[in-house]
C-alpha positions as CSV (number, residue, x, y, z in Angstrom):
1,X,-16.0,-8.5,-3.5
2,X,-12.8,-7.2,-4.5
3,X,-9.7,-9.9,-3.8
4,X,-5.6,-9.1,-4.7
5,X,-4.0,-11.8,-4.1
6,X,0.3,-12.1,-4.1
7,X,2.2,-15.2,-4.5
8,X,5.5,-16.2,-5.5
9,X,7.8,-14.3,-2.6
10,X,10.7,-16.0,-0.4
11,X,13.9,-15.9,0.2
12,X,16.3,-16.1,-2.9
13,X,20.5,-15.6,-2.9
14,X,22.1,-12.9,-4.7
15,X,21.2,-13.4,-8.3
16,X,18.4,-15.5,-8.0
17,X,15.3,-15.1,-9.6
18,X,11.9,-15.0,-8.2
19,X,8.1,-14.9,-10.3
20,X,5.4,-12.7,-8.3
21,X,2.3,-13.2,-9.3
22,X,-0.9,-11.3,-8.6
23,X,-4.5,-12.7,-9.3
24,X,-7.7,-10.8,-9.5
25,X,-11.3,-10.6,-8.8
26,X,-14.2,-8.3,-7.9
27,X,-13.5,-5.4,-10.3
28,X,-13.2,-4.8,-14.3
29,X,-8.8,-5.4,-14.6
30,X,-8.9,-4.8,-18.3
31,X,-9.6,-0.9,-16.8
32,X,-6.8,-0.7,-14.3
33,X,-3.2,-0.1,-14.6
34,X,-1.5,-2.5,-12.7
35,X,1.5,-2.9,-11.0
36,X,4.0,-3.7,-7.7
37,X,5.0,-1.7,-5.0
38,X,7.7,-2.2,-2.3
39,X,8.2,-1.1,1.2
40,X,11.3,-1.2,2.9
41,X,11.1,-1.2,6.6
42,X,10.3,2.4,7.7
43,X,10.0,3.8,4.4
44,X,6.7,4.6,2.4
45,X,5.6,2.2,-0.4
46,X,7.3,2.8,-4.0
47,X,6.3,2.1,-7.3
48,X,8.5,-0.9,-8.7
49,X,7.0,-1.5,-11.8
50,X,3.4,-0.9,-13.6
51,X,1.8,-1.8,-16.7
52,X,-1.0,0.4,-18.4
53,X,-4.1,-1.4,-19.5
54,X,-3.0,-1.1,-23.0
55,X,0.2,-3.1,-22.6
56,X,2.6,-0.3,-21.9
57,X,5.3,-0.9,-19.0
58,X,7.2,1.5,-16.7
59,X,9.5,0.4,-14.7
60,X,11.9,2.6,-11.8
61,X,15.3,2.9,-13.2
62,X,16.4,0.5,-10.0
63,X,15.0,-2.4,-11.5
64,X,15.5,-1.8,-15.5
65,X,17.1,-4.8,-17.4
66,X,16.5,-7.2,-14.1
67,X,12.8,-7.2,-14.0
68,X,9.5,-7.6,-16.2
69,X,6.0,-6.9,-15.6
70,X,3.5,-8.2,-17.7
71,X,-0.6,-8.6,-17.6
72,X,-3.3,-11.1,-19.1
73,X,-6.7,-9.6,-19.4
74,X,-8.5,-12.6,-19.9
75,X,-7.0,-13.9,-16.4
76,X,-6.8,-11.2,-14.6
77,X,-3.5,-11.5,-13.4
78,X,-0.2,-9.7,-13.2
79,X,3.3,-11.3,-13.1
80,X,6.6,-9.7,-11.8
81,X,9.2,-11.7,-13.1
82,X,12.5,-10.5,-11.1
83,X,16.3,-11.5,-12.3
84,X,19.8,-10.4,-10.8
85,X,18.3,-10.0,-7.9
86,X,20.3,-8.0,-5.3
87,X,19.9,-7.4,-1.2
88,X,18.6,-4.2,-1.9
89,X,15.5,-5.1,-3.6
90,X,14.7,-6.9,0.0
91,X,10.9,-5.9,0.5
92,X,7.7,-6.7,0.9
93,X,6.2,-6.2,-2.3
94,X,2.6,-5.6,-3.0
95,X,0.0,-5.5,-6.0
96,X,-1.7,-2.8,-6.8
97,X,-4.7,-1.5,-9.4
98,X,-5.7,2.0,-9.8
99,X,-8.6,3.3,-11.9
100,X,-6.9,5.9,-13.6
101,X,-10.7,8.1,-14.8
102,X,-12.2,7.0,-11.2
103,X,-9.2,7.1,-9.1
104,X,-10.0,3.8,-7.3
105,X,-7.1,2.7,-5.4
106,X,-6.8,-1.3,-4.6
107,X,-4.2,-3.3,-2.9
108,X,-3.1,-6.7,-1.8
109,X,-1.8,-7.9,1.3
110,X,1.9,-8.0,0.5
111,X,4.5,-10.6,-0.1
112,X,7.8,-10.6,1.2
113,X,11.0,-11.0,-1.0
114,X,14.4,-11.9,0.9
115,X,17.6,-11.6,-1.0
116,X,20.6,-12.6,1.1
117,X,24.0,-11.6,0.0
């Protein structure tokens, strides 16, 4: 049974820092990029940050400098560490692993992140 599991949201000020993290189960990680997502209200989900299964991170030119992704294989986890935080990045951020030979597709249930000015 697969499980994605988000922690580590809330409500921060501006310039805070808050630590997602993302833990695992149900499904080989050490095969998936991973990564976060956010969805601002009425908007479709967009990639935030993902990290490919050999280490390698991409980030959306948004959030360069102010956050880092990062992934442990033997845990099955991935970590969001945010800085600078700003009201824009206000979201609900979710966890996500994709299969990148079978496509799979696999989510969490979202976390919100608050950033009041």
């Amino acid at each position: 049974q697969v499980q994605i599991v988000e922690s580590g949201g809330g409500l921060v000020q501006s310039g805070g820092s808050l630590r997602l993290s993302c833990i695992t189960s149900g499904f080989t990680f050490s095969w998936y990029v991973v990564g976060w997502y956010r969805q601002f209200p009425g908007e479709e989900r967009e990639l935030v940050a993902d990290i490919r299964r050999d280490g390698t991170p991409n980030y959306v030119d948004s959030v360069k400098g102010r956050f880092t992704i990062s992934r442990d294989n033997d845990k099955n986890t991935v970590t969001l560490q945010m800085n600078s935080l700003e009201p824009d990045d206000t979201a609900v951020y979710y966890c996500n692993a994709k299969n990148p030979t079978s496509r799979r597709d696999l989510w969490g249930q979202g976390t919100q992140v608050t950033v009041s000015s």
